[in-house]
C-alpha positions as CSV (number, residue, x, y, z in Angstrom):
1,X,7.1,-9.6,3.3
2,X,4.4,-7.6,1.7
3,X,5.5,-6.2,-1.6
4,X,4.1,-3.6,-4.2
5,X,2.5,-4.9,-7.2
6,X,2.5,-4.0,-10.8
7,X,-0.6,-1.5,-11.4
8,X,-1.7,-2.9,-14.8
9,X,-5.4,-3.6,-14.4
10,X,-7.3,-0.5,-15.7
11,X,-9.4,-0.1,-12.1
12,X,-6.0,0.7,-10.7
13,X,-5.6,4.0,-12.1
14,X,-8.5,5.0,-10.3
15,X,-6.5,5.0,-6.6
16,X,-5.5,8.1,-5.5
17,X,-1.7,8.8,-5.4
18,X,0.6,11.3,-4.5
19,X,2.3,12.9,-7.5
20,X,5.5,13.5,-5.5
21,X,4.9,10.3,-3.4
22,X,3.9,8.0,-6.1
23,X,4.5,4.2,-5.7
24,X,8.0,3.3,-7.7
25,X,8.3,0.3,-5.3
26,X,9.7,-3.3,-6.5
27,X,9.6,-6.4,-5.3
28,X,12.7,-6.1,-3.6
29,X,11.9,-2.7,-1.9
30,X,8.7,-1.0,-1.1
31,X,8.5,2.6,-1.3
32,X,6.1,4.8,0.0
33,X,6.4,7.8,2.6
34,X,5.9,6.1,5.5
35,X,9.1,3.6,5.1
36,X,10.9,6.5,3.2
37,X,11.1,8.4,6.7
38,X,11.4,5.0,8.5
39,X,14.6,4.9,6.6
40,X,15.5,8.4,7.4
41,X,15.0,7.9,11.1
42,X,16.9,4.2,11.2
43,X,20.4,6.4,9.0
44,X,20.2,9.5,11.7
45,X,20.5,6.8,14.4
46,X,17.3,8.0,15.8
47,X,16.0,4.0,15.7
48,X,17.5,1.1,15.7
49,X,14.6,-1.7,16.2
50,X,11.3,-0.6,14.6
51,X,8.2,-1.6,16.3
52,X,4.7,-1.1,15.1
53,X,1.5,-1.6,16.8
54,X,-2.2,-2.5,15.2
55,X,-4.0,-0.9,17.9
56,X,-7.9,-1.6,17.5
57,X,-10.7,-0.8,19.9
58,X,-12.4,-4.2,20.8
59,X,-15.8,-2.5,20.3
60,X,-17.0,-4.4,17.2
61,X,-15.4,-6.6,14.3
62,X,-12.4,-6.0,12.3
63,X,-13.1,-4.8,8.4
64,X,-11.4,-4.1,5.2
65,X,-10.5,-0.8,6.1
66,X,-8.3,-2.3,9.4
67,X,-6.7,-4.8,6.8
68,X,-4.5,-2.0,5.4
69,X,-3.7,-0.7,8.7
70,X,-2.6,-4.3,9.3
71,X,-0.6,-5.7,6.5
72,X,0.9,-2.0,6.7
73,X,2.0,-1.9,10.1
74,X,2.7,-5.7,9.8
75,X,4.5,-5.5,7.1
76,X,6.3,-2.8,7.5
77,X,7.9,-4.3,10.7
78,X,8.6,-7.0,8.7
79,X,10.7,-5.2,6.1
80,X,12.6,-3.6,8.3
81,X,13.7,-6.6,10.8
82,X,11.3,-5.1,13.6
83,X,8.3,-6.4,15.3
84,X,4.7,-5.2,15.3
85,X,2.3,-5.8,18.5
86,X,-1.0,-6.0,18.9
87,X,-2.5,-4.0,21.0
88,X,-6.2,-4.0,22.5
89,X,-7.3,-0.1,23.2
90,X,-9.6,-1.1,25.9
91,X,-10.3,2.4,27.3
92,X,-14.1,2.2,27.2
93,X,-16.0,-0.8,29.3
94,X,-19.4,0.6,28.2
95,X,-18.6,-0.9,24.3
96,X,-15.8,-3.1,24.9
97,X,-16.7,-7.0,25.2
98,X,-14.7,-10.2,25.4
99,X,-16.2,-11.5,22.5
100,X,-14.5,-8.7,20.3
101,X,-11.1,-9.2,21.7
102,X,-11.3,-13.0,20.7
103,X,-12.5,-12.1,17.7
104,X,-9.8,-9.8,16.5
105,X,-7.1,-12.3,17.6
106,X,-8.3,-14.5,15.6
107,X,-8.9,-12.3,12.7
108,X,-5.8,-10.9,12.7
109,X,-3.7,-14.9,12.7
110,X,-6.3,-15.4,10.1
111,X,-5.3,-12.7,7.8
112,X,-1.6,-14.1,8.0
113,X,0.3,-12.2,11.0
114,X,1.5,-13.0,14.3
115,X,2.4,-10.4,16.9
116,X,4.5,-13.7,18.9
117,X,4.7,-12.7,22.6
118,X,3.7,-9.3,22.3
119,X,-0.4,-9.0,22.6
120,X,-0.9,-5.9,24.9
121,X,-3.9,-4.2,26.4
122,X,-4.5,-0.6,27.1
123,X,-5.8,-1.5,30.4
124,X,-2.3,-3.6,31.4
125,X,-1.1,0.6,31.7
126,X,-4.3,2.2,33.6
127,X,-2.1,2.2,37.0
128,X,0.8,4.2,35.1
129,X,-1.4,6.3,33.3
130,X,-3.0,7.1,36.2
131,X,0.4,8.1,37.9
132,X,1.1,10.2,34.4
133,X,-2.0,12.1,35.3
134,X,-0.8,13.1,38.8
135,X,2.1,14.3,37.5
136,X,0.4,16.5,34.9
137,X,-1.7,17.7,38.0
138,X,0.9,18.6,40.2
139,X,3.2,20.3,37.5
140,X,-0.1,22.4,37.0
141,X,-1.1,21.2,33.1
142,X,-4.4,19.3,34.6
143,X,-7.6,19.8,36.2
144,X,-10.8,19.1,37.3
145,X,-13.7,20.3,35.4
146,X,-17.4,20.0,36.8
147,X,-18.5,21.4,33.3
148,X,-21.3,18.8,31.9
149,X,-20.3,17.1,28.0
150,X,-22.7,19.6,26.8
151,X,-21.0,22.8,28.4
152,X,-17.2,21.4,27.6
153,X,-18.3,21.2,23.8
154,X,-19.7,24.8,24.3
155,X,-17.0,26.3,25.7
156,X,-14.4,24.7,23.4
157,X,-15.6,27.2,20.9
158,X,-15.5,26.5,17.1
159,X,-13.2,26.3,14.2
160,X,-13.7,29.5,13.7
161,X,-14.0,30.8,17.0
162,X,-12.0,30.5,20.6
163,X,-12.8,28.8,22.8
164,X,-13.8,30.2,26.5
165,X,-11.6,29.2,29.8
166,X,-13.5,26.9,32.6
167,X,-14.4,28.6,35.6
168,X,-12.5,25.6,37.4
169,X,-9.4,25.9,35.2
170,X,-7.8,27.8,38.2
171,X,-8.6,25.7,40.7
172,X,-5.5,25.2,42.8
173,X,-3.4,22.6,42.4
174,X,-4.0,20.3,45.9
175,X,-7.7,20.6,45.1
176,X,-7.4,19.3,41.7
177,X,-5.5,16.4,42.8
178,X,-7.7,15.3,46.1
179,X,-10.6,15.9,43.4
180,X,-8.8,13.2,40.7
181,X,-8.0,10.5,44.1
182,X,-11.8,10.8,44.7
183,X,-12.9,10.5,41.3
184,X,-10.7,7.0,41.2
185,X,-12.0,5.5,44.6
186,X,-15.5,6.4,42.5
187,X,-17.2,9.1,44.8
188,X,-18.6,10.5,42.0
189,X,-21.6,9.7,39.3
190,X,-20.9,9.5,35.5
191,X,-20.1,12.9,34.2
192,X,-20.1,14.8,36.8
193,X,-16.4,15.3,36.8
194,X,-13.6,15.1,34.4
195,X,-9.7,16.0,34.3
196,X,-8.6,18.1,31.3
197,X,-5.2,18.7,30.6
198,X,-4.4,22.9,30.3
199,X,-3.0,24.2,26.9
200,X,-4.9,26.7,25.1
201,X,-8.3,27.0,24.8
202,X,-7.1,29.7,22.0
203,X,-5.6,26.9,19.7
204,X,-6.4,27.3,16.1
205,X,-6.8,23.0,17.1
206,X,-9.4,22.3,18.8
207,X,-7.9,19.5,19.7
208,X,-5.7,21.3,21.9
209,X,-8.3,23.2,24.1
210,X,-7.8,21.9,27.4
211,X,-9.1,18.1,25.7
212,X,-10.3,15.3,28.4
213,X,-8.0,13.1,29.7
214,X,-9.9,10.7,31.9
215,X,-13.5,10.7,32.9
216,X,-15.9,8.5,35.4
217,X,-17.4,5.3,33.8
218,X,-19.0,3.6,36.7
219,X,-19.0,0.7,34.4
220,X,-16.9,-3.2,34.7
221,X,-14.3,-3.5,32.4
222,X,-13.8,-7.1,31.0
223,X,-10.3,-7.7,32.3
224,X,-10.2,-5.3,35.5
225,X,-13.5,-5.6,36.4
226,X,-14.7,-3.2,39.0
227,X,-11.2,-2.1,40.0
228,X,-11.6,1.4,38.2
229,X,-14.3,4.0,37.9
230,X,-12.3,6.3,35.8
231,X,-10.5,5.5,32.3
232,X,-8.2,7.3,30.0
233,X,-9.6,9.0,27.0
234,X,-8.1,7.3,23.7
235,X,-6.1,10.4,23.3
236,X,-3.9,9.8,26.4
237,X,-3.8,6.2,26.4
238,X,-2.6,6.0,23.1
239,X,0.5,7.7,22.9
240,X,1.5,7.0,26.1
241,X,0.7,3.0,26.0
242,X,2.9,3.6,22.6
243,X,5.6,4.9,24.7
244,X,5.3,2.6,27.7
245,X,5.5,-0.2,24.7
246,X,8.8,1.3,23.1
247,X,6.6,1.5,19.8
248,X,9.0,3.6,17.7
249,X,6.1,4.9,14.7
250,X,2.7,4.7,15.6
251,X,1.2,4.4,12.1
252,X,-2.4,6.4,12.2
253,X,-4.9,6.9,9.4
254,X,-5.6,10.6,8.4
255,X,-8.5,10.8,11.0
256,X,-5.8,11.1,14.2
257,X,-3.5,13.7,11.7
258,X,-5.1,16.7,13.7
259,X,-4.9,14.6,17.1
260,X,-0.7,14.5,16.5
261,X,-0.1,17.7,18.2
262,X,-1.9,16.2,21.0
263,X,0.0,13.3,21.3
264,X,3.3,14.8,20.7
265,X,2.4,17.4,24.0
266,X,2.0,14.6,26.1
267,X,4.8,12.8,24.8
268,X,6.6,16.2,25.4
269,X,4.9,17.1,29.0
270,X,4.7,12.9,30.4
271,X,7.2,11.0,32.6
272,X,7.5,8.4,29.4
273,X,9.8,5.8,29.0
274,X,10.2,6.2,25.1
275,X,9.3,8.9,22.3
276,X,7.6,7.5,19.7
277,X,6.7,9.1,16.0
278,X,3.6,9.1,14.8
279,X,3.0,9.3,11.0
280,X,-0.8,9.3,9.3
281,X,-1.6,7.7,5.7
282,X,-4.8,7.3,4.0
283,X,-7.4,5.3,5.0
284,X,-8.9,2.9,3.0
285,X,-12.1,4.0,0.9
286,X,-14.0,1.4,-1.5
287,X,-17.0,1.5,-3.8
288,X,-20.2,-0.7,-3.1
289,X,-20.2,-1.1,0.5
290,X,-19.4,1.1,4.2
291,X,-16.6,0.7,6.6
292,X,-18.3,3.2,9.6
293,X,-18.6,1.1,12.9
294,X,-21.7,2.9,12.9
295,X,-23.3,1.8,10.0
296,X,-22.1,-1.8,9.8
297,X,-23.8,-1.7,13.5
298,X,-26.6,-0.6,12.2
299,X,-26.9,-3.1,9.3
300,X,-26.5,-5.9,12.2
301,X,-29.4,-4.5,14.6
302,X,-32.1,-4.1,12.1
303,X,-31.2,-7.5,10.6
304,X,-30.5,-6.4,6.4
305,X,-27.6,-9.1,6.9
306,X,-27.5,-11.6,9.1
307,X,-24.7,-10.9,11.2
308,X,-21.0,-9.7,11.8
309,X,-20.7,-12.3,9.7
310,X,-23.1,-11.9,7.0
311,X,-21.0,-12.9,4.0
312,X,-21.9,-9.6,2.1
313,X,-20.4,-8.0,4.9
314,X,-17.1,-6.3,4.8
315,X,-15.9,-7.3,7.7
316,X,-13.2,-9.9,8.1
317,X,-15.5,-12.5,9.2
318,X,-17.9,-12.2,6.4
319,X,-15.2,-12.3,3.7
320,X,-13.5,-15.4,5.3
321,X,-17.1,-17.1,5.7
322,X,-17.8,-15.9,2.1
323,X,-14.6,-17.6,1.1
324,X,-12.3,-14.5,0.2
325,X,-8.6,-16.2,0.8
326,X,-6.7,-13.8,3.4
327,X,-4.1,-13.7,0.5
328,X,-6.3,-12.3,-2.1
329,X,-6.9,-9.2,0.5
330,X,-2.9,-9.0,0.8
331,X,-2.3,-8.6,-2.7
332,X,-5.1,-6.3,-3.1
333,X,-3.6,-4.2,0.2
334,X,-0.3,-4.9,-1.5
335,X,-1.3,-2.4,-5.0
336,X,-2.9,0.4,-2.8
337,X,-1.1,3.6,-2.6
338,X,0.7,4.8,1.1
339,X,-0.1,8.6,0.9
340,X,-1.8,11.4,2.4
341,X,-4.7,12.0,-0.6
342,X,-7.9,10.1,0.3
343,X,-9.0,8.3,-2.8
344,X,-11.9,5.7,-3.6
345,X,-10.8,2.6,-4.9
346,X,-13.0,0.6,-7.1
347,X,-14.5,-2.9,-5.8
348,X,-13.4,-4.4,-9.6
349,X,-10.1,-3.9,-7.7
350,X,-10.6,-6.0,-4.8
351,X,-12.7,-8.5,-6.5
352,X,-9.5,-8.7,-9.7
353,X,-7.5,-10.2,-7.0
354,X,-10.0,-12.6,-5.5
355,X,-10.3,-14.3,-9.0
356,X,-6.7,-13.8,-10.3
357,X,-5.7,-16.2,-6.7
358,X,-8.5,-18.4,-7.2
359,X,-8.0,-19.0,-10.7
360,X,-4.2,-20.3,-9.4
361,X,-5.1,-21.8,-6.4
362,X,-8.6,-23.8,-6.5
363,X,-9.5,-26.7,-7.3
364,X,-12.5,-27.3,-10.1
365,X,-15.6,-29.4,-9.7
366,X,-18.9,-30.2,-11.7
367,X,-21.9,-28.2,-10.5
368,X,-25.4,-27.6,-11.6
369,X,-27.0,-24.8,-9.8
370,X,-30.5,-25.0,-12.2
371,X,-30.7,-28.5,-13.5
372,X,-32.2,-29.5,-16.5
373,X,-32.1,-33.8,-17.2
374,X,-31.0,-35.2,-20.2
375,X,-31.5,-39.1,-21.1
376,X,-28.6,-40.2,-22.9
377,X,-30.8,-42.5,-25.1
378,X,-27.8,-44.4,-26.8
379,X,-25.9,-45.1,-23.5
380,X,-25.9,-48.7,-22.1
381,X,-28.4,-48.4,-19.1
382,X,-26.9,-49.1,-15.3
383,X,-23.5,-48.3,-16.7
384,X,-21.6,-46.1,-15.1
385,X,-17.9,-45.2,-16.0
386,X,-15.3,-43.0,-14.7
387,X,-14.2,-40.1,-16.7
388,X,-10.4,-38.4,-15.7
389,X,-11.1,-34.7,-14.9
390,X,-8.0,-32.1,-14.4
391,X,-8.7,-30.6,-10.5
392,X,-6.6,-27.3,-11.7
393,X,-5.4,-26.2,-15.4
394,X,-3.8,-23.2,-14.0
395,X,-1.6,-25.5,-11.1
396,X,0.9,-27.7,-12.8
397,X,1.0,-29.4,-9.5
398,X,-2.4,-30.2,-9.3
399,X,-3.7,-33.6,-9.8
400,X,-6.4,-35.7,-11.3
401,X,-9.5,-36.8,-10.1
402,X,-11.9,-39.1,-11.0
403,X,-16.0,-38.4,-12.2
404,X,-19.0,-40.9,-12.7
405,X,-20.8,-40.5,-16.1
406,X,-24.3,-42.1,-16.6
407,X,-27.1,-42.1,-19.3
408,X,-28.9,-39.9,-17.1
409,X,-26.9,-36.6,-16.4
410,X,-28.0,-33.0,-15.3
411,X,-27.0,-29.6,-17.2
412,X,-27.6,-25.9,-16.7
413,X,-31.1,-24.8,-17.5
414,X,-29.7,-22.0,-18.9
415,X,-27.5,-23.9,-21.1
416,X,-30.4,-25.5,-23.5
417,X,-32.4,-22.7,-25.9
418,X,-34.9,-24.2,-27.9
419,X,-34.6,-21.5,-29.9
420,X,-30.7,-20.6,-29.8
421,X,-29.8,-16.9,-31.4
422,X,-26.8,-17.6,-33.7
423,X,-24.0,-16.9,-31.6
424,X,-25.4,-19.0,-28.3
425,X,-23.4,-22.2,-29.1
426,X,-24.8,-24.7,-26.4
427,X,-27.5,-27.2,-26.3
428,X,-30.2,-26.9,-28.7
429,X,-32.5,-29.0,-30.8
430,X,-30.3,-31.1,-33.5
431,X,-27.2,-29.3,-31.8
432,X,-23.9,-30.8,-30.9
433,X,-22.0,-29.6,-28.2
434,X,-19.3,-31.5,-26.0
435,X,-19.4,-32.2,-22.2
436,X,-16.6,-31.2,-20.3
437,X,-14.5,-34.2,-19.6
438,X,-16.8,-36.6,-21.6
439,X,-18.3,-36.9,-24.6
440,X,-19.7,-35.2,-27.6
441,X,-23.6,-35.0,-27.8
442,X,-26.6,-34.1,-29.7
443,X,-30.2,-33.4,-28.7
444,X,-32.7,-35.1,-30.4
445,X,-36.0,-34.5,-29.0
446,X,-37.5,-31.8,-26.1
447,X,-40.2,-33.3,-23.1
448,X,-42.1,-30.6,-21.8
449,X,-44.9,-30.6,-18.9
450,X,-48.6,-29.9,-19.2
451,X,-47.7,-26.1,-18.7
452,X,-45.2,-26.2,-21.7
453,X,-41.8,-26.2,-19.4
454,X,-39.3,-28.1,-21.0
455,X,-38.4,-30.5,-18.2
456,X,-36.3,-33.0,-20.0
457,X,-34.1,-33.4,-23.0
458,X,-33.4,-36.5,-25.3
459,X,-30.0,-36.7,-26.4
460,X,-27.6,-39.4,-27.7
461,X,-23.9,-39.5,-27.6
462,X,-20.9,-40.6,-30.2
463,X,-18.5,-43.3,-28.0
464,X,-15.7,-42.0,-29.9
465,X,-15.4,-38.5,-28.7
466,X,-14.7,-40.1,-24.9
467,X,-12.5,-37.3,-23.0
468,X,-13.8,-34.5,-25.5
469,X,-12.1,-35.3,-29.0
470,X,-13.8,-36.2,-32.4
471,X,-11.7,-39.1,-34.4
472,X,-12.6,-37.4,-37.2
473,X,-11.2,-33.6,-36.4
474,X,-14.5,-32.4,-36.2
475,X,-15.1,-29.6,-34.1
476,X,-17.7,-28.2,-31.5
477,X,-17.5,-24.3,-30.5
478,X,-19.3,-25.4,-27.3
479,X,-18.6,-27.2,-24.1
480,X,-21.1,-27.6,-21.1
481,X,-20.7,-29.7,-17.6
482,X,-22.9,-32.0,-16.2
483,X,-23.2,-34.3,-13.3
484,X,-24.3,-37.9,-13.3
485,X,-27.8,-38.0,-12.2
486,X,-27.1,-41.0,-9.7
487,X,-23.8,-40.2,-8.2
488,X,-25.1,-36.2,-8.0
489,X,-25.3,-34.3,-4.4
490,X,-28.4,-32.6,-3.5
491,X,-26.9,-29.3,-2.2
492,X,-28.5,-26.0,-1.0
493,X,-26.1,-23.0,-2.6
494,X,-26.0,-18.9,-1.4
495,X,-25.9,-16.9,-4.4
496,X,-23.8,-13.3,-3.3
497,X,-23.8,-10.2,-4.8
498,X,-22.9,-6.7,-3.7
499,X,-24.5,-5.9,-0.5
500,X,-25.5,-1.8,-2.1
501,X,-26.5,-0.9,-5.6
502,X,-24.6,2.1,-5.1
503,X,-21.2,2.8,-5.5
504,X,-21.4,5.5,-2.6
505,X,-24.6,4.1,-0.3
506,X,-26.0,7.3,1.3
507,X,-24.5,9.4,-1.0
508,X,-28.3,11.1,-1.9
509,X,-30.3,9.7,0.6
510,X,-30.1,7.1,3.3
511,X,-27.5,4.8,3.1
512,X,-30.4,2.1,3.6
513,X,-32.6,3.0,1.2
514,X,-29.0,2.0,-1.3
515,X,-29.6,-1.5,-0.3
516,X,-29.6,-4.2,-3.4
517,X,-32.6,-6.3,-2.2
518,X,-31.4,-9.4,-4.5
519,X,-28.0,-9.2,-2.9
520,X,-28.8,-13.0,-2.1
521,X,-30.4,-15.8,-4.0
522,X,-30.9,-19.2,-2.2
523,X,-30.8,-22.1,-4.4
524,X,-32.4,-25.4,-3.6
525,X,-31.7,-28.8,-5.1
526,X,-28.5,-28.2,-7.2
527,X,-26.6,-31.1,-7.8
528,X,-22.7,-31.4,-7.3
529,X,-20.5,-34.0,-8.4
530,X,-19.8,-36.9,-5.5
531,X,-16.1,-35.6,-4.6
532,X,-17.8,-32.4,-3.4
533,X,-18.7,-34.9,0.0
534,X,-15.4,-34.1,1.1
535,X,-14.9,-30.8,1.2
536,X,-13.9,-28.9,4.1
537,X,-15.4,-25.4,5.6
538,X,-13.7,-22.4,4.2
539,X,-12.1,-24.7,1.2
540,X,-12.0,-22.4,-2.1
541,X,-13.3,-24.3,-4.9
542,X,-14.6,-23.2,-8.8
543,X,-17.4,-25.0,-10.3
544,X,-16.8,-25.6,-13.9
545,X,-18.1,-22.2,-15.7
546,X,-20.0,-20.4,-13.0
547,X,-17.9,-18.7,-10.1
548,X,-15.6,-19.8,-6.8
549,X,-17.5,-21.2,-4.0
550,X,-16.7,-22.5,-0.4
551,X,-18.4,-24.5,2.2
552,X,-20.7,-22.9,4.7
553,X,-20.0,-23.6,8.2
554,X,-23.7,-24.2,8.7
555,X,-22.8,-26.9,6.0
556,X,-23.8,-30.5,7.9
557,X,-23.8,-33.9,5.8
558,X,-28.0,-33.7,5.3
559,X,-27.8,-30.5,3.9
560,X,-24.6,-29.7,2.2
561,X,-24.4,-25.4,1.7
562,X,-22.2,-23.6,-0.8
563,X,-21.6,-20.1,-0.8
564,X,-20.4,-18.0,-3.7
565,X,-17.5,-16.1,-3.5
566,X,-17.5,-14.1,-6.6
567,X,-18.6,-15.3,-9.8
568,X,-16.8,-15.9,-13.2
569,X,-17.2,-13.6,-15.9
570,X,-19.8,-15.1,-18.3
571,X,-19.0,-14.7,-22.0
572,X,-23.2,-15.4,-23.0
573,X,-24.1,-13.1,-20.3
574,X,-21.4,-10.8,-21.2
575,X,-22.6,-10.4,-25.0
576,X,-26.7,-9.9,-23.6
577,X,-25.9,-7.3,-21.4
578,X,-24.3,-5.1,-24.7
């Protein structure tokens, strides 16, 4: 059951909320609008069994934005002992593909629901909606328009003017519907003919001036094939598949709020089995990236990203291939206010719960993205030992694993300063610092190449500080990790950052030109502790003092590939920044 959150974190305050709606939800009941009047409509008898659909287009991949459409519809069926389907609006074979429909199955199961026997398609109903339209013919609330695209949107006037009758709205009755039976056995080209339900072309909605309710695609669909030329426009499919479905509150984002007169006229004017209510909320905004179809489209096709995808991507196949946990994006869901008042949410947000579940949930390991060897001149050479190291501080239930520790080990680059400021507190000439899970040691002496690189470090090592503790109560304020230079995985590792350098891309300009060009680093040659051989695709791991990582699924045994999920917050970096 999804639950509302506490709203502590500073970034929080920046959602947008509804005064007189505000969240006041507990753990034990959400509250919002939406399942306020849920209530209302389950104690006035009007519903017994709620059932919610997540109806997506399968024209493209699944994003953040669909996530809160998901856990809410989801979860809301949830809470109240319903069901929520999924349904496939496949109204348009000219963008719909196979490939998408697999794809949002899957995405959906990965993000933690299950709809059980109740996946539907828009095009399981094409026959009955076809037989809806009839009706709306012969009761005379349809025709057929020859009018091109160009000419309907003409005539449909503006917001602030009417719009202008058809010169075929009067056609008679039996000549619409001979015209509709020959537009289905497809005797006509694309666009040539349409049927428009008649309201009002007067309607302060424009919505509601005479709209389209099926037009010619001469196009195959990719479950019924050739066996249609014409399809339902997304405005009659919906609500009626809704009611054909016994969906009881069809859950909308803002976009479809002027659309609900609409659907509740056909509701109102159809032969339907059921009368469902629909409700709109917010849709999801967030900082740093898009959500349009369009643009994440466009991203794809002119290759800035590498795919659907693309890690830096916000769609739900870049975040799970980046390593985002579908929990994290639950929790984060979970804090968002359910209201009416659009609102931007701050990335911070989103990326707050990435690392607070993380933190919990993954397993450490040693990892040296820039290495720098040191020669442990003291240590016996060819020994090796093993050195206990704590796979999780944050998981009581987490156990212990095992490390190799040599006289040859690698560090962070960034960790050694030959010339340290006085509040850097790692490696540095005549310094003491301790390795994580090993020993206390001091650098003695600096090797440096022909071009004046410092490519190696001299160090030696007191045999009493083994697991990180001076005898004597001496103390070091800094601690590094390392990995044994023999035992050490040569790995490649994907360095990702936001995918815009603005918080609003195309806010000024071209959403393009907001593109941060060092969004990925590639790193060669960085060297992981042994254990690392083991991990699995997807598996969320932290290295020691740099960020959560997962394994690519381009990953193979030759060529092992990490890729960052978000980074820690870096207390050096942190104070250079000020």
């Amino acid at each position: 059951m999804l639950t509302a959150l506490g709203l502590a974190p500073k970034f929080w305050h920046s959602i947008a909320m509804n005064d007189q709606q505000a969240e006041t939800d507990t753990e034990e009941e959400p509250s919002d609008f939406i399942r306020t009047r849920i209530r209302l409509d389950i104690a006035a008898g009007e519903k017994e069994t709620i059932i919610t659909r997540f109806p997506p287009e399968p024209n493209g991949y699944l994003h953040l934005g669909h996530a809160k459409s998901i856990c809410l519809n989801f979860g809301v069926a949830a809470e109240f002992d319903g069901r929520c389907h999924l349904r496939l609006d496949d109204t348009n074979p000219a963008k719909e593909d196979e490939e998408y429909i697999g794809a949002i199955k899957e995405d959906v199961q990965w993000l933690g629901f299950d709809w059980g026997d109740h996946l539907y398609f828009a095009s399981d109903n094409f026959e009955q909606l076809y037989q809806m339209a009839l009706s709306l013919i012969e009761a005379g609330k349809a025709y057929v328009d020859d009018l091109s695209a160009e000419e309907i949107r003409d005539y449909r006037g503006t917001l602030t003017t009417p719009g202008r009758d058809s010169p075929y709205r009067k056609r008679p009755t039996d000549e619409n519907m001979g015209l509709f039976m020959r537009m289905k056995r497809g005797e006509f080209k694309d666009g040539q003919k349409v049927l428009r339900a008649k309201i009002d072309m007067s309607s302060a909605n424009i919505n509601m001036r005479d709209p389209v309710l099926f037009r010619i695609l001469n196009a195959s669909h990719p479950r019924t094939h050739d066996e249609w030329r014409i399809y339902p426009t997304y405005d009659f499919a919906h609500g009626q598949s809704d009611a054909i479905e016994g969906v009881t509150h069809s859950l909308c984002t803002l976009e479809f709020e002027g659309h609900r007169p609409l659907y509740e006229w056909l509701i109102e004017n159809l032969p339907v089995p059921s009368r469902p209510k629909q409700y709109e909320f917010s849709r999801l905004n967030i900082s740093h990236t898009v959500l349009s179809k369009r643009r994440l489209m466009q991203l794809v096709q002119e290759k800035h990203v590498s795919g659907w995808d693309d890690p830096r991507m916000p769609t739900l196949r870049g975040l799970r291939r980046r390593g985002v946990p579908p929990q994290a994006i639950r929790n984060f869901i979970a804090k968002l206010s359910i209201s009416k008042n659009e609102g931007v949410v701050e990335m911070a947000a989103f990326d707050f719960e990435i690392r607070e579940y993380l933190n919990r949930n993954a397993e450490r390991r040693l990892a040296v993205l820039d290495p720098l060897k040191v020669i442990i001149e003291n240590y016996p050479e060819g020994q090796t030992e093993e050195l206990q190291a704590v796979n999780n501080p944050q998981n009581t239930e987490s156990d212990v694993r095992m490390i190799p520790f040599s006289r040859e080990i690698y560090v962070e680059r960034s960790d050694f300063m030959e010339d340290p400021p006085k509040k850097f507190f790692r490696l540095g000439p005549h310094r003491e610092v301790r390795l994580r899970f090993a020993y206390f040691i001091t650098c003695t002496d600096i090797i440096k190449d022909a071009s004046g690189q410092v490519i190696e470090l001299r160090c030696t090592y007191d045999p009493g500080t083994k697991g990180g503790n001076a005898p004597d109560g001496r103390k070091v304020k800094g601690t590094i990790h390392w990995v044994s230079a023999a035992d050490a995985i040569d790995a490649k590792i994907r360095l990702y950052d936001p995918l815009f350098s603005s918080a609003n891309p195309g806010s000024n300009d071209d959403f393009i030109n907001d593109l941060e060009p060092t969004s990925l680093t590639v790193k060669s040659g960085c060297k992981l502790e042994p254990s690392l051989n083991d991990a699995t695709v997807g598996q969320a791991i932290q290295f020691e003092r740099t960020g959560y990582f997962c394994v690519d699924a381009d990953s193979t045994p030759q060529e092992p590939i990490f890729n960052r999920t978000i980074a820690l917050r870096d207390s050096w970096a942190k104070m250079q920044a000020k």
